[in-house]
C-alpha positions as CSV (number, residue, x, y, z in Angstrom):
1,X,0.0,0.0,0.0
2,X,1.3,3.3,-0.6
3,X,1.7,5.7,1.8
4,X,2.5,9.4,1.0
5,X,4.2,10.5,4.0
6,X,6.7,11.8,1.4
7,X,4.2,13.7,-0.9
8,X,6.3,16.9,-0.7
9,X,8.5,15.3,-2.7
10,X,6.3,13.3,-4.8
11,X,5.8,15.5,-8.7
12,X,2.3,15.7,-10.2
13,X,3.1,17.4,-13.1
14,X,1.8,15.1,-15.7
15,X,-1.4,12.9,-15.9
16,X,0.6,9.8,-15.5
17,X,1.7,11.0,-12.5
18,X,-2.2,11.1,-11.8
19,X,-2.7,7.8,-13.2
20,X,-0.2,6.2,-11.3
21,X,-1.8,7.0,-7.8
22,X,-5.5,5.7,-10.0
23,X,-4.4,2.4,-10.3
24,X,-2.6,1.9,-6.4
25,X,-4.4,1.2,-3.2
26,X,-4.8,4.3,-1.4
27,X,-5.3,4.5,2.3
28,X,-8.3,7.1,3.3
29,X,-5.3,8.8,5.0
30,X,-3.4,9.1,1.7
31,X,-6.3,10.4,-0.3
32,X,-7.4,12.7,2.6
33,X,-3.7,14.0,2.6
34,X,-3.7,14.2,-1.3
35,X,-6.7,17.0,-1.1
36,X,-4.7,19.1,1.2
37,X,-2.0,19.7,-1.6
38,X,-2.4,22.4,-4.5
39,X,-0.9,20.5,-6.6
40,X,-3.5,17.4,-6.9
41,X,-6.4,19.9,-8.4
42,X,-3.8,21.9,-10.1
43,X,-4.1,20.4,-13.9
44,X,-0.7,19.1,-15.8
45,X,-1.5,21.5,-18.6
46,X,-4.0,24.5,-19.2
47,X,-6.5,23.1,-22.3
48,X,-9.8,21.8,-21.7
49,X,-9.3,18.4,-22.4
50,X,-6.2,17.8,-20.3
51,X,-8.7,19.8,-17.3
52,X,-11.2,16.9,-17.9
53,X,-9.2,13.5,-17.8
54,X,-7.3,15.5,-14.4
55,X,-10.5,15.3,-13.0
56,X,-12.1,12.2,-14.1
57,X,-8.5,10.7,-12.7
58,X,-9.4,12.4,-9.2
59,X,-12.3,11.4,-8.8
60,X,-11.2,7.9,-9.1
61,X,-8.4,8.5,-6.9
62,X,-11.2,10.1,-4.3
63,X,-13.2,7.0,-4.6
64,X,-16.5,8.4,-6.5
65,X,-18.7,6.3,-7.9
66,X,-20.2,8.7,-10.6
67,X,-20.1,6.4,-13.5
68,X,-22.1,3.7,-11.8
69,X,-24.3,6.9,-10.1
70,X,-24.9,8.1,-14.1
71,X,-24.9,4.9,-15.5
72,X,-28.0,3.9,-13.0
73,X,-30.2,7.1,-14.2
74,X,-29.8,6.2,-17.8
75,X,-31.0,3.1,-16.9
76,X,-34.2,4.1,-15.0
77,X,-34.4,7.5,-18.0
78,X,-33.8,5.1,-21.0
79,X,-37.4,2.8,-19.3
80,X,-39.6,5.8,-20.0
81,X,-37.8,7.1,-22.9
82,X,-35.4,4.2,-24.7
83,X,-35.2,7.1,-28.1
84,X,-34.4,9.8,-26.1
85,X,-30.8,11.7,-24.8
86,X,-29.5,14.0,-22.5
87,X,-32.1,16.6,-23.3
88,X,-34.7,15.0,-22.7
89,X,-34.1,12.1,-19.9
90,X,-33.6,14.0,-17.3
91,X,-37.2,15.4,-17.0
92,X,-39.0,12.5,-18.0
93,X,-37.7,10.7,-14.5
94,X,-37.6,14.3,-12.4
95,X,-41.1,16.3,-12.6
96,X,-40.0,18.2,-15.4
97,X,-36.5,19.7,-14.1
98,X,-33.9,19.6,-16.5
99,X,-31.1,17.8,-14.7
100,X,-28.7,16.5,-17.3
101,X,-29.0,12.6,-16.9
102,X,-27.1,11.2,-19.8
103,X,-24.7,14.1,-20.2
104,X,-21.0,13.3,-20.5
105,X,-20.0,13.5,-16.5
106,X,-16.5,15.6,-17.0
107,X,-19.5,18.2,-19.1
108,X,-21.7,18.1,-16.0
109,X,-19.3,18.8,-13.7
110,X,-16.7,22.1,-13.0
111,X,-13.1,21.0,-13.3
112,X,-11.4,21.1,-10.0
113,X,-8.7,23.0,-11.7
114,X,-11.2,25.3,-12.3
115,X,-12.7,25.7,-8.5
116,X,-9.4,26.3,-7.3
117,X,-8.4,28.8,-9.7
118,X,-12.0,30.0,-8.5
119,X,-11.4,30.2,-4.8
120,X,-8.0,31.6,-5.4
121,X,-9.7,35.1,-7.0
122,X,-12.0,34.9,-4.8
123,X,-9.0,35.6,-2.1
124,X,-11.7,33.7,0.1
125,X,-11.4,34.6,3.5
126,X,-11.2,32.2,6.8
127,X,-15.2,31.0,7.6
128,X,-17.1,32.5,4.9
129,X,-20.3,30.2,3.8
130,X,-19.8,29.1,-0.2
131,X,-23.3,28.0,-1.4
132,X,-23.2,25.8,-4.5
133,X,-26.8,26.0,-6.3
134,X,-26.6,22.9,-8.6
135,X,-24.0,21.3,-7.4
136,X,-23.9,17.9,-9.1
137,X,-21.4,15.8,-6.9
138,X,-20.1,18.8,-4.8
139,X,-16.4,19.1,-6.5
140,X,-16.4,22.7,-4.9
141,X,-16.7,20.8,-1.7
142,X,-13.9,18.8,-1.9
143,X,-11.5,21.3,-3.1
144,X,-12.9,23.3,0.2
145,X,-13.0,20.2,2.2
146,X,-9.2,19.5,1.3
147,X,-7.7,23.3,0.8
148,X,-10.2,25.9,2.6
149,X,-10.8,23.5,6.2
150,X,-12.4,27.1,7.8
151,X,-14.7,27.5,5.3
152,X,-18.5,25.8,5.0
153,X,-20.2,24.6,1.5
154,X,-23.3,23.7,1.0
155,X,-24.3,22.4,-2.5
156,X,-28.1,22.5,-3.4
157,X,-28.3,19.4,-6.2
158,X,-32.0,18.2,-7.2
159,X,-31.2,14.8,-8.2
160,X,-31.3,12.4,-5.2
161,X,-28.8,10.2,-5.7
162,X,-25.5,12.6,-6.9
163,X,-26.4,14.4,-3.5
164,X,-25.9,10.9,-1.6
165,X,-23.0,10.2,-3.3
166,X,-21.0,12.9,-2.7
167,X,-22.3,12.9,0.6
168,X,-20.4,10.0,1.2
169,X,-17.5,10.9,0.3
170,X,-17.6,14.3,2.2
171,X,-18.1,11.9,5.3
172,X,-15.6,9.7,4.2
173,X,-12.7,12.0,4.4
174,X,-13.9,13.7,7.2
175,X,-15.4,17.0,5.8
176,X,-17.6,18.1,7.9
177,X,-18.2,21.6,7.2
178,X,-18.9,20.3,3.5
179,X,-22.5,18.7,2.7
180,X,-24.5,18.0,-0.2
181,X,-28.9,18.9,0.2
182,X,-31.5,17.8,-2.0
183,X,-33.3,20.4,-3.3
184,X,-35.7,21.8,-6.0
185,X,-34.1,25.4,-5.8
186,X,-37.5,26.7,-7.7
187,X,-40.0,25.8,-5.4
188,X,-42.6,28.1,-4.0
189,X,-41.2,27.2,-0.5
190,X,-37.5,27.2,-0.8
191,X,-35.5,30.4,0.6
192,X,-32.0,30.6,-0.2
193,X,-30.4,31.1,3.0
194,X,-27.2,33.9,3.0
195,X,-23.6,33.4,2.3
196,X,-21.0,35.2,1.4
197,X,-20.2,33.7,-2.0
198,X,-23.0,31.9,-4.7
199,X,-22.3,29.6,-7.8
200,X,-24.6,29.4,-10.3
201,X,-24.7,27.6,-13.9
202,X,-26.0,27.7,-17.0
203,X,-29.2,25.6,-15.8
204,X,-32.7,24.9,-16.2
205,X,-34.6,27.8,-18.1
206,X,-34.1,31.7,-18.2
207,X,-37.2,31.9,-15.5
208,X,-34.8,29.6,-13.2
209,X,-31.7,31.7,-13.6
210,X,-34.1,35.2,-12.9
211,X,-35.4,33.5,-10.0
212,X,-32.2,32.3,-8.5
213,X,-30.4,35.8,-9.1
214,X,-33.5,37.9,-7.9
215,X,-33.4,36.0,-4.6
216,X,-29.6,36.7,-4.1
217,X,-30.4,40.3,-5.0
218,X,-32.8,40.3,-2.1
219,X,-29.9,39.1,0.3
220,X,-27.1,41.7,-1.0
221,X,-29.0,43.9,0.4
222,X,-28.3,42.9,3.5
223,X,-24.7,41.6,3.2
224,X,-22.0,42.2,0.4
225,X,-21.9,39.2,-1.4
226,X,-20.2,37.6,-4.6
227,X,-21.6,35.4,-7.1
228,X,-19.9,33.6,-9.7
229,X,-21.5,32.3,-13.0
230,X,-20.0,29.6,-15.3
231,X,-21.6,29.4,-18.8
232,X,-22.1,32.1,-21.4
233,X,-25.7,31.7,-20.7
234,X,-25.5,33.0,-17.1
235,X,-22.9,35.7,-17.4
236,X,-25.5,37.2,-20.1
237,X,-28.3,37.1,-18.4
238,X,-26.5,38.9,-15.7
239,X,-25.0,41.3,-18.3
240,X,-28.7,42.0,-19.8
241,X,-30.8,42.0,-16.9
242,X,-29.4,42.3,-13.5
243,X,-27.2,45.8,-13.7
244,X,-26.9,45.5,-9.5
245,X,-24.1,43.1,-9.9
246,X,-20.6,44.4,-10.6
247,X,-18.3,42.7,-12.3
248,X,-15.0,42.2,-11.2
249,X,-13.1,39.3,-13.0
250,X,-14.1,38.2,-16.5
251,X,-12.3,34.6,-17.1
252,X,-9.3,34.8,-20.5
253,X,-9.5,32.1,-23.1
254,X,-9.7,29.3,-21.5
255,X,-12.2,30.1,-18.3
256,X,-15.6,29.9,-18.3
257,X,-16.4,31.9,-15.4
258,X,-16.9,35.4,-14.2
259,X,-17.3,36.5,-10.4
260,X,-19.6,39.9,-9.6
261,X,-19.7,41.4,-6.2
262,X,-22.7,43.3,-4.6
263,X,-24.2,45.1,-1.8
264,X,-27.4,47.0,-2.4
265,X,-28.3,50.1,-0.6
């Protein structure tokens, strides 16, 4: 069994370097010692496909299960709609909500080169809440869990069983300011509760993204907060419609993201 005792001296600069700690047994201390290093979410190279087979080799390393986790909604989608795809499985088997089953995993989910390189602009401060709203399997979580230990994340995700998942890896390495919550973030009874920083996506339908970014405006003006959006569809709804937010970092070539501050008064 390997043990990394030595990891300051142990080079991840290429992704064999990543797929050599794939294919060994790792202790739970080894991999919870892995996420406390920059250099495990830090990708080999700065292109988009090198970003996505980095992460699809950590989250092996972590011990997710999201393959068989995707694998299993396809299954269930494909009863009530064998013709169909990633458009359209995901509401056939969830009300109507839009969540992606059948879409290529690395797609789904932010790079965890990219959260870092997130957090890092952010200059995130010791114990400030980071809300996640559609979270998938909580990748912003782990990179907190392993990297920001004073901080709290909560990731909102509809679809019950990505939620358990990364729940139980959160447990599993002992991040316990990290959780996953099932939610529908459009229902009539669901209030976003305050934090200091919000993630949002390009998801669902225009109404959704309105609704989401209306109910943060109603919170920055109570606190300053920050929001980031990921996805030319977000960052242009912002641009078009909600003037309050101010934007500070617009990501170069190959980032996806912007981040906005705001405090209304």
């Amino acid at each position: 069994m390997l043990q990394l005792e030595f990891f300051p001296r142990t080079e991840l600069k290429s992704l064999s370097d990543f797929q050599r700690l794939e294919s060994v047994s790792l202790s739970l201390l080894d991999r919870t010692r892995l996420t406390g290093h920059l250099e495990f979410f830090q990708t080999p190279k700065a292109n988009d496909v090198i970003r996505r087979q980095h992460s699809n080799m950590v989250d092996k390393i972590l011990g997710f299960r999201t393959k068989y986790v995707e694998e299993m909604l396809v299954a269930d989608a494909r009863g009530f709609d064998p013709e169909g795809s990633h458009e359209t499985w995901g509401p056939k088997i969830h009300d109507g909500v839009q969540t992606w089953v059948g879409l290529d995993i690395q797609t789904l989910q932010t790079p965890y080169s990219e959260c870092l390189r997130i957090l890092q602009l952010l200059k995130i401060k010791p114990y400030q809440q980071v809300i996640d709203l559609g979270a998938a399997y909580g990748r912003m979580g782990i990179v907190i869990g392993g990297m920001f230990i004073k901080n709290s994340f909560t990731g909102f995700e509809y679809v019950k069983a990505r939620v358990e998942e990364g729940n139980r890896v959160f447990k599993e390495m002992g991040f316990n300011r990290c959780q996953l919550i099932q939610q529908d973030l459009f229902s009539k009874d669901f209030e976003l509760p305050e934090a200091d920083i919000y993630f949002i996506y390009d998801y669902g339908q225009v109404d959704h993204i309105h609704h989401t970014l209306n109910q943060i405006a109603k919170i920055a003006v109570k606190r300053p907060v920050k929001v980031v959006a990921r996805g030319q569809f977000s960052r242009r709804i912002i641009s078009d419609k909600h003037e309050w937010l101010d934007l500070k970092y617009e990501g170069k070539l190959e980032e996806q993201f912007s981040i906005y501050t705001a405090y209304i008064v």
